[in-house]
Biopython code that builds the backbone (N, CA, C, O; Angstrom):
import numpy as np
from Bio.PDB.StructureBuilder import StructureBuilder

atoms = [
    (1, "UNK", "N", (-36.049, 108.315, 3.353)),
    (1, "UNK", "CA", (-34.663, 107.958, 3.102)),
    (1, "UNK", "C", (-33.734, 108.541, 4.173)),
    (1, "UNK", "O", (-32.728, 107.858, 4.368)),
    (2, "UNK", "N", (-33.842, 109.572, 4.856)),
    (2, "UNK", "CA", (-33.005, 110.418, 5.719)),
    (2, "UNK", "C", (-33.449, 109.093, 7.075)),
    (2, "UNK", "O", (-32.556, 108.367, 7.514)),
    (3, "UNK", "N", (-34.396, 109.015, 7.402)),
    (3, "UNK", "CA", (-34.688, 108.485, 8.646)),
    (3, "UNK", "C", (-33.498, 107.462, 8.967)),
    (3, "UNK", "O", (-32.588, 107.714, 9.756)),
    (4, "UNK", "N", (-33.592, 106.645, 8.470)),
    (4, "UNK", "CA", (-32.621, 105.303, 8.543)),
    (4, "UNK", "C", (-31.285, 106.130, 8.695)),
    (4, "UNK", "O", (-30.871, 105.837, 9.817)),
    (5, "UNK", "N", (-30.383, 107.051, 8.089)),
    (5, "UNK", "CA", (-29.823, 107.235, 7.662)),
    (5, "UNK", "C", (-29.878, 108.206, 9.353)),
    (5, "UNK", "O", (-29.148, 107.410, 9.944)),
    (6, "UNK", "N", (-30.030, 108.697, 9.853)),
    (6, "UNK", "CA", (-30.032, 109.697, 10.905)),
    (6, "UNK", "C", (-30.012, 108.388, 12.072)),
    (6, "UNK", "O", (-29.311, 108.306, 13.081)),
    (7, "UNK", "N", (-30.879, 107.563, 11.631)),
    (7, "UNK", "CA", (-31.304, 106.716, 13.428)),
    (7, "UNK", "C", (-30.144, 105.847, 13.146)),
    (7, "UNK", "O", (-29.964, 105.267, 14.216)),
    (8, "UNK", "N", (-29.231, 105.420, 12.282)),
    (8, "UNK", "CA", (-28.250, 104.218, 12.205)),
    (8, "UNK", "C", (-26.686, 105.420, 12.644)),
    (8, "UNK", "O", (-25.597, 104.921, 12.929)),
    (9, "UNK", "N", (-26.921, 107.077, 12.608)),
    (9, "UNK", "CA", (-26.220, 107.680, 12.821)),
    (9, "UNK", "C", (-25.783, 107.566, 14.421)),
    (9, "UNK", "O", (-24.758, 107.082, 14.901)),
    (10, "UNK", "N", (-27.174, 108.318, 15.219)),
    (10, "UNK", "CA", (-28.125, 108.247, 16.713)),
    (10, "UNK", "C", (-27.313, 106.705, 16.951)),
    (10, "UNK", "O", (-26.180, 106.829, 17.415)),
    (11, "UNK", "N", (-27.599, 105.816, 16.785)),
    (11, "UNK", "CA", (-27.180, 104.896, 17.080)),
    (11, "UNK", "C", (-25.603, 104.377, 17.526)),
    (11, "UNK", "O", (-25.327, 103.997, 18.665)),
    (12, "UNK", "N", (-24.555, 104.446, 16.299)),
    (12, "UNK", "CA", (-23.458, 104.877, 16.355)),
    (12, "UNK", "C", (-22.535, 105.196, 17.337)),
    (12, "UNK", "O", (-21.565, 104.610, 17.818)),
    (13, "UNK", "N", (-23.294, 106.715, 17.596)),
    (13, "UNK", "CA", (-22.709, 107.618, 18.690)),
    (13, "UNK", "C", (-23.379, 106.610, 19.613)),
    (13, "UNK", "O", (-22.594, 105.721, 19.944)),
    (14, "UNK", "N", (-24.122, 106.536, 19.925)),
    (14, "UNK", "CA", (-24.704, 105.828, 21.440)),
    (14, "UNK", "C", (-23.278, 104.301, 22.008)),
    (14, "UNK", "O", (-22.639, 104.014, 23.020)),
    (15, "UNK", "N", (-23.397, 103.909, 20.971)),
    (15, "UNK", "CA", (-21.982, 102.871, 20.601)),
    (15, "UNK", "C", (-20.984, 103.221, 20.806)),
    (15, "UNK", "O", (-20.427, 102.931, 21.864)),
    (16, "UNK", "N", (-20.440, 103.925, 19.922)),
    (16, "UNK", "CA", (-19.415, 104.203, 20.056)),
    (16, "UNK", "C", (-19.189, 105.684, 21.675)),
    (16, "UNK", "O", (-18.058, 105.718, 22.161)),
    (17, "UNK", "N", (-19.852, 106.304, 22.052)),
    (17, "UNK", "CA", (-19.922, 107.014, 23.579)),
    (17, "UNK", "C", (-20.045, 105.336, 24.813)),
    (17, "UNK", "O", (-19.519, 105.505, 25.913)),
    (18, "UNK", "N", (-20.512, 104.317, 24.629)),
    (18, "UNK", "CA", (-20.765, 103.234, 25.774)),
    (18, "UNK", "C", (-19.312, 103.049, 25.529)),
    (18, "UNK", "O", (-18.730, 103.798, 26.313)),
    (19, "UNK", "N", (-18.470, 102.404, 24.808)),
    (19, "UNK", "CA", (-17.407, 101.583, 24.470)),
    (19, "UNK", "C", (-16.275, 102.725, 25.050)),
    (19, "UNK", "O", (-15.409, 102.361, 25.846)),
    (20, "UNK", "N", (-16.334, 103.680, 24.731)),
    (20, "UNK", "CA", (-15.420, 104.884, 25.366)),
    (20, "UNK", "C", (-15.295, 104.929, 26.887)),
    (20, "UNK", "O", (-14.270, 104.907, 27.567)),
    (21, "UNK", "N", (-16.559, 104.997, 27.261)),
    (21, "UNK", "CA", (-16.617, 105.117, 28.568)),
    (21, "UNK", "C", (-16.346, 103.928, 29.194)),
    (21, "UNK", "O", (-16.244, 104.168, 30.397)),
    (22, "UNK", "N", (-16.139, 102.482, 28.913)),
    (22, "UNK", "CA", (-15.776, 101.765, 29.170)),
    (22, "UNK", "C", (-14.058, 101.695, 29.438)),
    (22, "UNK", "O", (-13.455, 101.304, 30.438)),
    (23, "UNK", "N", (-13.626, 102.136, 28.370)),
    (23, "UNK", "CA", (-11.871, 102.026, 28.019)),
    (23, "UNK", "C", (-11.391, 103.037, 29.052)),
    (23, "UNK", "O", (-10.338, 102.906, 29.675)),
    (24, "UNK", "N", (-12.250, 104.069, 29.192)),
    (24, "UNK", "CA", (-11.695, 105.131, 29.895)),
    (24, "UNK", "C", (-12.109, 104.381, 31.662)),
    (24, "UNK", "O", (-11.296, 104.767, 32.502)),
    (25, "UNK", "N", (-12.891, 103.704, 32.062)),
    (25, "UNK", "CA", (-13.017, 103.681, 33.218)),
    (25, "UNK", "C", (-11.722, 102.419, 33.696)),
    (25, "UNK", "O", (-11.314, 102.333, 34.854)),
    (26, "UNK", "N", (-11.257, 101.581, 32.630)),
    (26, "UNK", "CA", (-10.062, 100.313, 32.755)),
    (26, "UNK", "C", (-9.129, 101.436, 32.998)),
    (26, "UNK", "O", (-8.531, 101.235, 34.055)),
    (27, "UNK", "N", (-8.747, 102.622, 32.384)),
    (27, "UNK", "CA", (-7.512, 102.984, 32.133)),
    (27, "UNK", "C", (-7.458, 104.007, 33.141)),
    (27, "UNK", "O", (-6.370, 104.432, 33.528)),
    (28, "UNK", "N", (-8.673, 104.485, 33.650)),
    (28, "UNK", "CA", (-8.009, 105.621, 35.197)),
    (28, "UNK", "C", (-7.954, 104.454, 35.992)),
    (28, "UNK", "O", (-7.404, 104.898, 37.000)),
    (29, "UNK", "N", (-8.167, 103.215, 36.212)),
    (29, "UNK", "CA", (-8.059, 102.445, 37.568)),
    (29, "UNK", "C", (-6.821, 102.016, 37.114)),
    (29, "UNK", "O", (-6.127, 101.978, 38.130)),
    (30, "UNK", "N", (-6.221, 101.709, 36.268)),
    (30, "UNK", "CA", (-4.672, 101.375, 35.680)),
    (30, "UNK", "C", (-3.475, 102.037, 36.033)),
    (30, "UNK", "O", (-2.379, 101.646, 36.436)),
    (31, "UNK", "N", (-3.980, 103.169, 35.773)),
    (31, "UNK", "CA", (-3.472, 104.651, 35.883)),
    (31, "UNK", "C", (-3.606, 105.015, 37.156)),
    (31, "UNK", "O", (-2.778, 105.847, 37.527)),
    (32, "UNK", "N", (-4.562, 104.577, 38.123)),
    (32, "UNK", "CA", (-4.201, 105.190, 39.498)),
    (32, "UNK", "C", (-3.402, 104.012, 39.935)),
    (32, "UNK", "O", (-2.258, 104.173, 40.360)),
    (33, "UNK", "N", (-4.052, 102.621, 39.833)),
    (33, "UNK", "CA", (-3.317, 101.609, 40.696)),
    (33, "UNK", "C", (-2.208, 102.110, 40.314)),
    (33, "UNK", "O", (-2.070, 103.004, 41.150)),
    (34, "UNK", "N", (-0.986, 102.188, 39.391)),
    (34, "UNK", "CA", (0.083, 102.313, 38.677)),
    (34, "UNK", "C", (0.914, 103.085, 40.031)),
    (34, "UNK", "O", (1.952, 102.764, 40.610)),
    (35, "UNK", "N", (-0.132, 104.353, 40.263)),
    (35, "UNK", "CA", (0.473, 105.527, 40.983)),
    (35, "UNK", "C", (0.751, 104.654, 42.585)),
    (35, "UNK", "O", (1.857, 104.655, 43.125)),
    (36, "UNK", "N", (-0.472, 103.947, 43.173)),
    (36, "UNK", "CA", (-0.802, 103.957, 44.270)),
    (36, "UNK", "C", (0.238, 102.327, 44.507)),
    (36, "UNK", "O", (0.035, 102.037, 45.686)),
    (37, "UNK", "N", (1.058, 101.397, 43.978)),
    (37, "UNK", "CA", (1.377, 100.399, 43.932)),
    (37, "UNK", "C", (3.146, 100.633, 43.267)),
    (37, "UNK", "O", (3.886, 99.692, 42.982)),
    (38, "UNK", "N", (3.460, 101.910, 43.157)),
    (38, "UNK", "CA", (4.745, 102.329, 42.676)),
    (38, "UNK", "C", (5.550, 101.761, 43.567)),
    (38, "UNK", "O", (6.178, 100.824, 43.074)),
    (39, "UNK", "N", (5.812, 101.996, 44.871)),
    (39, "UNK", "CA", (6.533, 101.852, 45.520)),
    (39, "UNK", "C", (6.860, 100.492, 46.171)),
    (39, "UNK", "O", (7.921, 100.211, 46.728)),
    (40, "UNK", "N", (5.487, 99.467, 45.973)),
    (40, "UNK", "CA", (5.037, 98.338, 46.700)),
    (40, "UNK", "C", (6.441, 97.105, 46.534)),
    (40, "UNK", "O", (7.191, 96.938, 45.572)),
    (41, "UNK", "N", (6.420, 96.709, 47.272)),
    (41, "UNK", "CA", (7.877, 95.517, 47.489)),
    (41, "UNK", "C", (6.897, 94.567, 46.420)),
    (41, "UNK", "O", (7.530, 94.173, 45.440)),
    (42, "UNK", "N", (5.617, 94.193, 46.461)),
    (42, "UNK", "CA", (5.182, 93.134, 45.305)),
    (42, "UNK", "C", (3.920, 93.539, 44.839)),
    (42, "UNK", "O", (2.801, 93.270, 45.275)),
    (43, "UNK", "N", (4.367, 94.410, 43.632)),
    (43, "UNK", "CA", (4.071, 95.354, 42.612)),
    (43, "UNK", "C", (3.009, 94.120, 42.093)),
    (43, "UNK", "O", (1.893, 94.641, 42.096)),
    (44, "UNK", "N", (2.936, 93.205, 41.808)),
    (44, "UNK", "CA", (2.343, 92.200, 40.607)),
    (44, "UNK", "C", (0.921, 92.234, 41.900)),
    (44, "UNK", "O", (-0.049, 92.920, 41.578)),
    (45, "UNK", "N", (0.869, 91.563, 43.171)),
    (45, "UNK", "CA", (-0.030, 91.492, 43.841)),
    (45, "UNK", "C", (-0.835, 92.599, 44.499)),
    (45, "UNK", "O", (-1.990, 92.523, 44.918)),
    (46, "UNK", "N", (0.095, 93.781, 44.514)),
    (46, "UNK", "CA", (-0.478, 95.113, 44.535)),
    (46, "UNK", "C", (-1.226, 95.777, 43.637)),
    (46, "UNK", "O", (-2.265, 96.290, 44.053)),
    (47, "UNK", "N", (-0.860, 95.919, 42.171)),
    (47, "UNK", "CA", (-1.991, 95.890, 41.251)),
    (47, "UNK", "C", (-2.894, 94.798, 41.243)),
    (47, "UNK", "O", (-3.897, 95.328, 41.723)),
    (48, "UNK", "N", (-3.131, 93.864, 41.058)),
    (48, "UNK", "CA", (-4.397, 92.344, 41.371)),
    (48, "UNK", "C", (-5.029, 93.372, 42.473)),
    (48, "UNK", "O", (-5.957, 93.947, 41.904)),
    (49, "UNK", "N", (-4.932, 93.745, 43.546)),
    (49, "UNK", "CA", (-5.882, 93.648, 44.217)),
    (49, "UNK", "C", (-6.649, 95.495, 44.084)),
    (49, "UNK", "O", (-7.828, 95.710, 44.363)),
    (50, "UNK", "N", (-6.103, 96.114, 43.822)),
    (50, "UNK", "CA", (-5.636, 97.717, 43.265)),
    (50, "UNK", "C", (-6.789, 97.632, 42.551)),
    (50, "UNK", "O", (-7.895, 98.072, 42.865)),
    (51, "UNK", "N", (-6.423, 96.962, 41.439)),
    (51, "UNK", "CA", (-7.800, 96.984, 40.237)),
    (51, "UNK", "C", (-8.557, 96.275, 40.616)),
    (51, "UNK", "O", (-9.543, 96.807, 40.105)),
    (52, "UNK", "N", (-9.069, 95.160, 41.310)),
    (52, "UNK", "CA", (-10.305, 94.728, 41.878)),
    (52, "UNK", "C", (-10.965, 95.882, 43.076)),
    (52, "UNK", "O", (-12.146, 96.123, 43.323)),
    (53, "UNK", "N", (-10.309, 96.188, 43.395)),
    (53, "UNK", "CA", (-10.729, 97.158, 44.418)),
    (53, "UNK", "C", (-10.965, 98.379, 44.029)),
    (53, "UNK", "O", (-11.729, 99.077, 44.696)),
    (54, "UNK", "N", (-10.226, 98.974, 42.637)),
    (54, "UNK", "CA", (-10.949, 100.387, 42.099)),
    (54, "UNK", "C", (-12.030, 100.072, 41.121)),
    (54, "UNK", "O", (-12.656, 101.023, 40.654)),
    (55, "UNK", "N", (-12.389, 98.607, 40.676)),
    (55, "UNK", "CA", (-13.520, 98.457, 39.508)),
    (55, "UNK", "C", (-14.471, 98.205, 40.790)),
    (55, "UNK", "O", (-15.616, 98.462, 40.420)),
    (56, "UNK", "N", (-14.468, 97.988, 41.530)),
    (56, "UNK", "CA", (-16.143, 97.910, 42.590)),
    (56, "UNK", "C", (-16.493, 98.951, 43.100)),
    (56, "UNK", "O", (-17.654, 99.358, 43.148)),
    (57, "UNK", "N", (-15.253, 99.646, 43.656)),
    (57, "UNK", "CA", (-15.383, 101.348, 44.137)),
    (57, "UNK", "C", (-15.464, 102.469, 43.252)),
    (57, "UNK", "O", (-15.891, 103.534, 43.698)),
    (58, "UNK", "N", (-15.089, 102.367, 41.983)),
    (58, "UNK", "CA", (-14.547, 103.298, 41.258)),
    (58, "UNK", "C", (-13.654, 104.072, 41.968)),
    (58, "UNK", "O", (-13.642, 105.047, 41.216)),
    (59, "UNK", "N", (-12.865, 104.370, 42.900)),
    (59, "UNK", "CA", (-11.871, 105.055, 43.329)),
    (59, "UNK", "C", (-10.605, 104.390, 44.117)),
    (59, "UNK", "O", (-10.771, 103.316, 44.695)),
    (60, "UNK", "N", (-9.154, 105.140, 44.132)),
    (60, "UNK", "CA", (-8.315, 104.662, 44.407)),
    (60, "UNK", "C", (-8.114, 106.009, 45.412)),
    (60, "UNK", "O", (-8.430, 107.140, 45.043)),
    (61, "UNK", "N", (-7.479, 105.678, 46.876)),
    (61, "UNK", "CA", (-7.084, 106.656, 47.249)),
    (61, "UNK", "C", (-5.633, 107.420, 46.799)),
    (61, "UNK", "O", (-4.849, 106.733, 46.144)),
    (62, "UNK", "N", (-5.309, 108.598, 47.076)),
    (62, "UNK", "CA", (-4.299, 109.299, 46.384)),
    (62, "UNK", "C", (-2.647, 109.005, 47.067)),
    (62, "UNK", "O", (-2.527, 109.043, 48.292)),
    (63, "UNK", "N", (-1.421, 108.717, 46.184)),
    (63, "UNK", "CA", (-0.612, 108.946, 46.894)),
    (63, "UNK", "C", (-0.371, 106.851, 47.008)),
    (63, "UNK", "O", (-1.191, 105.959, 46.792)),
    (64, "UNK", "N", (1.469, 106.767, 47.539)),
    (64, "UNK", "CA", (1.963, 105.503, 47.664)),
    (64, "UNK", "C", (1.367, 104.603, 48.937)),
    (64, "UNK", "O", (1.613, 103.407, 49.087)),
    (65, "UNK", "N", (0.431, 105.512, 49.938)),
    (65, "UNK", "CA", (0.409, 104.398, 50.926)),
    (65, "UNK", "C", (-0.626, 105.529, 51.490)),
    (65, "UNK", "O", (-0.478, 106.686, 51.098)),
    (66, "UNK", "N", (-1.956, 105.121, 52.654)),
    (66, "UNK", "CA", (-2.375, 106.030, 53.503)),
    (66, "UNK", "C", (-3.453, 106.300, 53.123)),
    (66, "UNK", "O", (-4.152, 105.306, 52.923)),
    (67, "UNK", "N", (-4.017, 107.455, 52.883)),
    (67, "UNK", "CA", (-4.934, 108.646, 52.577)),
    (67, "UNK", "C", (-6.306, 107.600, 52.149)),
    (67, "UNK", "O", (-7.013, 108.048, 51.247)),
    (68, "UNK", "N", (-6.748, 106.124, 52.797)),
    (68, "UNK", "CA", (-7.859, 105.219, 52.628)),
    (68, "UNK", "C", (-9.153, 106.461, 52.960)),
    (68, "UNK", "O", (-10.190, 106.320, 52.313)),
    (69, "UNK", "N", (-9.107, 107.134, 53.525)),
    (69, "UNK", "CA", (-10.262, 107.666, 54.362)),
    (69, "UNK", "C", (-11.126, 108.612, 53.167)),
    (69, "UNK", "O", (-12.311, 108.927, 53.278)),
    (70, "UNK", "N", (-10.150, 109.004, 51.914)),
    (70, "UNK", "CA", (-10.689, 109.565, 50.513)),
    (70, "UNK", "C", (-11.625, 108.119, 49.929)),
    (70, "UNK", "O", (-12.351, 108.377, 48.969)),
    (71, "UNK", "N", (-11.653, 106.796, 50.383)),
    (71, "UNK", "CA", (-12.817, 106.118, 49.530)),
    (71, "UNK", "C", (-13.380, 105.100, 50.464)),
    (71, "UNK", "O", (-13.162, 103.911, 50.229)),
    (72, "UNK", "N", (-14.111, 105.471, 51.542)),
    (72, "UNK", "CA", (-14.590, 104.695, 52.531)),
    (72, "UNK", "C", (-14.744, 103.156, 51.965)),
    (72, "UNK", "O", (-14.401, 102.243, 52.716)),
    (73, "UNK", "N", (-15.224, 102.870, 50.729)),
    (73, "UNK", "CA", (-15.542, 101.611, 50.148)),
    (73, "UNK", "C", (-13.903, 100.962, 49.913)),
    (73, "UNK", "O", (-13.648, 100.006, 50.646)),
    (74, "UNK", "N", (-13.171, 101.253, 49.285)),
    (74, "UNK", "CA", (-11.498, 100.968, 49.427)),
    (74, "UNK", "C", (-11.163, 100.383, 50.588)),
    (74, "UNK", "O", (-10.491, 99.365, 50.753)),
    (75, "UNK", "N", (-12.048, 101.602, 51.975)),
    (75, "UNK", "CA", (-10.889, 101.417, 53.051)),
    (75, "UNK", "C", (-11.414, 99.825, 53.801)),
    (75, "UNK", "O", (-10.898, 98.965, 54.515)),
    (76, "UNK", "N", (-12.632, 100.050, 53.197)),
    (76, "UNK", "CA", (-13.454, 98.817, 54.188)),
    (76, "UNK", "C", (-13.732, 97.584, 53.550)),
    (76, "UNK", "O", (-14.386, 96.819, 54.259)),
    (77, "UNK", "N", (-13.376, 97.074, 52.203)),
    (77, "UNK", "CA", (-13.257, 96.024, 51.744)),
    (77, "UNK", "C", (-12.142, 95.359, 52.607)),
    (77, "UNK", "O", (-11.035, 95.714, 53.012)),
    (78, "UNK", "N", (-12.869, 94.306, 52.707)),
    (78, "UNK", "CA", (-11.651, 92.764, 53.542)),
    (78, "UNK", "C", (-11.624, 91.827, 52.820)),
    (78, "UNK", "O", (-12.457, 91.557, 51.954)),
    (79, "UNK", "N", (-10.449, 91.097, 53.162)),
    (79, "UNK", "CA", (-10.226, 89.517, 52.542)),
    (79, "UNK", "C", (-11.478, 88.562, 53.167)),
    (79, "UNK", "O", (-12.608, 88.886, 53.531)),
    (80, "UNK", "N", (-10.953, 87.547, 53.145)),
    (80, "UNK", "CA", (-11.882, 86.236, 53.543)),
    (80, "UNK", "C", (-11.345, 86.357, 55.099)),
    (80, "UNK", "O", (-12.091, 86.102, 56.044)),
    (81, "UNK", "N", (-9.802, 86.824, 55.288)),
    (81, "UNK", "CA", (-9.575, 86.293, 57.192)),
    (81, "UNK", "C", (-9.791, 87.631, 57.648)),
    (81, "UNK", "O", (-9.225, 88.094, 58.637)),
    (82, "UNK", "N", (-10.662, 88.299, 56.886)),
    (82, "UNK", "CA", (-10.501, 89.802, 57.939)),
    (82, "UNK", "C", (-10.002, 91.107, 57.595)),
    (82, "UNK", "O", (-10.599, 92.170, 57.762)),
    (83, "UNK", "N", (-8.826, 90.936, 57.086)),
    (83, "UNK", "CA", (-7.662, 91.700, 57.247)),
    (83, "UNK", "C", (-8.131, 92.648, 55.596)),
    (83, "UNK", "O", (-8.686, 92.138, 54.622)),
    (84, "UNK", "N", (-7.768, 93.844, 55.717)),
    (84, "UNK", "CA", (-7.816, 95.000, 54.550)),
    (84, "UNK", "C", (-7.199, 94.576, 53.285)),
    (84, "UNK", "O", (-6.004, 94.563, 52.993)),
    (85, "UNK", "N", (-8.881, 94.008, 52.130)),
    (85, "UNK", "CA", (-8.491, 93.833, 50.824)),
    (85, "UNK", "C", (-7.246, 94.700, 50.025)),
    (85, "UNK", "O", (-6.304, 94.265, 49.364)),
    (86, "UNK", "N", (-7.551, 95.807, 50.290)),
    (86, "UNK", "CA", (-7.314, 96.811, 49.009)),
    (86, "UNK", "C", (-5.977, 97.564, 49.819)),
    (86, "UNK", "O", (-5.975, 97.966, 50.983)),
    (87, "UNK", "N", (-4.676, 97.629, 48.670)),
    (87, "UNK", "CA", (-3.114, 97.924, 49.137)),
    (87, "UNK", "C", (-3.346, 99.661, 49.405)),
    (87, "UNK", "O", (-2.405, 100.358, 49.785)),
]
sb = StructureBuilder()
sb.init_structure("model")
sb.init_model(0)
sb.init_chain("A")
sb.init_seg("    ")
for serial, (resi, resn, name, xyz) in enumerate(atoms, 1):
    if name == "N":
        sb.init_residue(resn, " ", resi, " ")
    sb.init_atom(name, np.array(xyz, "f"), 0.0, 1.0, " ", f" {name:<3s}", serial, name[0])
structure = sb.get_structure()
């Protein structure tokens, strides 16, 4: 009787720890783009590319403009003509 009752517990947590770590990885790339796109003349296209560019890298560099060289993968994503994906 305990078994079920322990492994549907085990289980649970395993669930409910994946789903966490999920929410939490949307909300620091939210939370940095937010920081790193403050200042941007077009805020709407600066986050779009912000959060595509911190969900492949997991990182945003620090600060309104600059400091690319903190996420080599950030700095070196490009568009289709070349030119530097990520704001």
């Amino acid at each position: 009787m305990k078994f079920p009752v322990v492994q549907f517990f085990i289980i649970s947590l395993l669930v409910t720890s994946s789903l966490l770590m999920l929410i939490t990885a949307d909300s620091s790339c939210g939370g940095k783009c937010n920081v790193r796109c403050s200042k941007a003349g077009r805020q709407d296209r600066c986050l779009k590319y912000c959060n595509i560019c911190c969900e492949k890298c997991q990182c945003v560099p620090s600060g309104t403009y600059g400091h690319k060289d903190e996420c080599p993968c950030y700095r070196d994503m490009k568009s289709s003509k070349g030119t530097p994906k990520c704001p």
